[in-house]
C-alpha positions as CSV (number, residue, x, y, z in Angstrom):
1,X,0.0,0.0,0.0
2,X,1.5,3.3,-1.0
3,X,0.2,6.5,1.2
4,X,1.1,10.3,0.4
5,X,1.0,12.5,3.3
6,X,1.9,16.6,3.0
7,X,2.2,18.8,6.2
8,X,3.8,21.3,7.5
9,X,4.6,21.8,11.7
10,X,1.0,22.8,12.2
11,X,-0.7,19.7,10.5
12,X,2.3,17.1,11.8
13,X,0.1,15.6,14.9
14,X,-2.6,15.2,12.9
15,X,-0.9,12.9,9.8
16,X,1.4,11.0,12.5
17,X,-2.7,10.4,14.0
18,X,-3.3,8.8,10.9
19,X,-0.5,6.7,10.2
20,X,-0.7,5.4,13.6
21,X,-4.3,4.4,12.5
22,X,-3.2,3.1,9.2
23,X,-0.9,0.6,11.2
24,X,-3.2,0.0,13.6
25,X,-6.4,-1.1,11.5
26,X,-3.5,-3.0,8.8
27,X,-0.6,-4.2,10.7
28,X,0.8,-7.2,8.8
29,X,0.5,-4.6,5.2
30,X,3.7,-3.1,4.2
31,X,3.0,0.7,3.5
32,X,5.1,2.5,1.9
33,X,4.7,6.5,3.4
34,X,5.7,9.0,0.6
35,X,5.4,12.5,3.0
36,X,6.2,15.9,1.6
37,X,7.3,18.6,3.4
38,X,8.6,22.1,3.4
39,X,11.7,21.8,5.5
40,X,15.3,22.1,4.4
C-alpha cells in the first residue's frame, strides 16, 4: 500500500494520528509512506 501525506509543523500531529491508525487497523500490510514537506 502506497500513502502520500503533506504537512507542514501545524498539521504534523494530525498525519502521525493517521499513520498510527493506518498501522493500527493493517498491521501485517507493508506501507510505503511518501510524505512531503517544506523543510530544508
Amino acid at each position: 500500500m502506497h500513502v502520500a501525506c503533506a504537512a507542514d509543523e501545524r498539521y504534523l500531529p494530525y498525519c502521525a494520528a493517521m499513520l498510527h491508525s493506518l498501522h493500527s487497523h493493517h498491521p501485517s500490510d507493508v506501507v510505503h509512506v511518501h510524505f512531503l514537506h517544506g523543510w530544508i
